[in-house]
DOBA-851530 format. One line per 2 residues: number of its first residue (from 1); their letters; for each residue x, y, z of N, C-alpha, C. Coordinates in pm, whole numbers, plus 50000, padded with zeros to 5 digits. Layout:
% residues N
NUM	a	X:Y:Z:X:Y:Z:X:Y:Z | ...
***
This chain:
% residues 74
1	xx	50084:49882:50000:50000:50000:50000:50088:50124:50000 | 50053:50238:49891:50170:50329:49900:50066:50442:49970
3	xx	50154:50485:50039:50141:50623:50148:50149:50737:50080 | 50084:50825:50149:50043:50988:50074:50143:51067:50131
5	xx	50247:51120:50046:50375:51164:50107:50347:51314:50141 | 50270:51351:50137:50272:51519:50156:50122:51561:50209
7	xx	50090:51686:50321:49972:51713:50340:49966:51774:50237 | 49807:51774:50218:49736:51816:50094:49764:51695:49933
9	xx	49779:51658:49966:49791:51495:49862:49725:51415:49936 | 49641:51329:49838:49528:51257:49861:49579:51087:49746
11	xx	49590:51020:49802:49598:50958:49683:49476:50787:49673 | 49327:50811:49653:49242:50707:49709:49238:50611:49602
13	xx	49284:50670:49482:49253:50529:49372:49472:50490:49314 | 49507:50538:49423:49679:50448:49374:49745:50572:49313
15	xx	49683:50701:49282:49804:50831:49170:49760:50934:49290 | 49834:50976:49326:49893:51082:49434:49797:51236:49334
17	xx	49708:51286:49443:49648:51418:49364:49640:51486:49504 | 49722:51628:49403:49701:51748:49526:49607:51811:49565
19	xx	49515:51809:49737:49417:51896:49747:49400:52058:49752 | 49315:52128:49730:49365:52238:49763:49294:52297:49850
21	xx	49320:52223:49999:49220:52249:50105:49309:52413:50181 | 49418:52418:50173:49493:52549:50198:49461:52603:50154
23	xx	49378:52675:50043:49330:52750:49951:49183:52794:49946 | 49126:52696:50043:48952:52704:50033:48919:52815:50128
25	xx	48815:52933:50050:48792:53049:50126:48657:52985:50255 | 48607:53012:50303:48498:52949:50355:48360:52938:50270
27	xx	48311:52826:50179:48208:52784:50093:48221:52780:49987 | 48361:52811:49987:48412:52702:49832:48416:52536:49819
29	xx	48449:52513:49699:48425:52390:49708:48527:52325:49578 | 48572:52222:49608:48646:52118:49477:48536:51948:49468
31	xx	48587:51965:49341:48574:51814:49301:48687:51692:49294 | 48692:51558:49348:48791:51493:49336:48729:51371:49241
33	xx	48716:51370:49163:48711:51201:49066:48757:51085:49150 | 48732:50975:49189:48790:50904:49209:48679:50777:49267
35	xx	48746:50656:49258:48622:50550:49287:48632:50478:49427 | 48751:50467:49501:48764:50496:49630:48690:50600:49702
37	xx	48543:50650:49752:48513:50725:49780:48565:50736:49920 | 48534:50624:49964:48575:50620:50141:48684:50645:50180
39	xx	48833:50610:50083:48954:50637:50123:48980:50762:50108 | 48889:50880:50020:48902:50985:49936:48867:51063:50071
41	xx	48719:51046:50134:48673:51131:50252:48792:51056:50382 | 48831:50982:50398:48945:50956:50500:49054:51039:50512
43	xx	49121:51033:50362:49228:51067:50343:49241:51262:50358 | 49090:51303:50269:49047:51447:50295:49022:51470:50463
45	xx	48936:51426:50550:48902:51442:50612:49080:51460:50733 | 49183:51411:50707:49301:51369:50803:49355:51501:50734
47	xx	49373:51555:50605:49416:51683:50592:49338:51776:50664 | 49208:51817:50649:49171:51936:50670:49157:51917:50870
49	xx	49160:51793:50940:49231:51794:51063:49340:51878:51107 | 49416:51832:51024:49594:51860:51016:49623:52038:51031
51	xx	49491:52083:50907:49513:52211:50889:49408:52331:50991 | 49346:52219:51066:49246:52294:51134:49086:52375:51095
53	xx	49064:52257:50981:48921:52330:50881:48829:52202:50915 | 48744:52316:50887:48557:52202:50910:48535:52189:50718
55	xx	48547:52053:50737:48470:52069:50603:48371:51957:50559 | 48279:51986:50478:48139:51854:50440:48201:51805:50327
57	xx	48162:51682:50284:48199:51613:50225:48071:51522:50128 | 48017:51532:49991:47937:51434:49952:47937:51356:49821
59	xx	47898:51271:49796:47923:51182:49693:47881:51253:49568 | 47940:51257:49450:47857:51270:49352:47868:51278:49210
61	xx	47819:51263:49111:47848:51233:48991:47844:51353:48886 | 47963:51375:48856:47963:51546:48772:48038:51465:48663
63	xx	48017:51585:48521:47987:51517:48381:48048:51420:48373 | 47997:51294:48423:47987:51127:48392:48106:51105:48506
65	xx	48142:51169:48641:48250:51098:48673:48194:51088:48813 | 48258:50994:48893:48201:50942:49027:48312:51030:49099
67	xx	48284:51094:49232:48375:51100:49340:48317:51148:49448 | 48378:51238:49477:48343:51347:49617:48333:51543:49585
69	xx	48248:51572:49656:48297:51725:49647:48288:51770:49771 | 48375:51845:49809:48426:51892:49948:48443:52031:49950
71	xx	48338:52098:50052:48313:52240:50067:48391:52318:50210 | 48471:52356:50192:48498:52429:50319:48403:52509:50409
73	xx	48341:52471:50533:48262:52495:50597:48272:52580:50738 | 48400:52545:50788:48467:52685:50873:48645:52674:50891
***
């Protein structure tokens, strides 16, 4: 199992992708693709810990792709 070498890197389906939870104003929001959803909100959820942010997290399917979108909430 390879490890996510950097905060703000997420890596839930095996390719290392940078978040840009340092960057989220309060009620912005990103999309992550990916089919690991659970490792995706784990792996998000242990950054925005790290960095001291509230953020929601929900499943969902944007033009044809499965993942998560994650809103900075405080």
């Amino acid at each position: 199992m390879r490890k996510v070498a950097k905060v703000g890197q997420v890596a839930p389906d095996g390719l290392p992708i940078t978040v840009p939870l340092h960057k989220l104003e309060i009620s912005d929001s990103f999309f992550l693709p990916c089919i690991d959803t659970d490792k995706a909100k784990s792996q998000v959820r242990m950054i925005a810990r790290k960095l001291g942010l509230r953020i929601a997290i929900h499943l969902r399917v944007e033009r044809g792709l499965y993942g998560i979108r994650v809103w900075r909430v405080g």
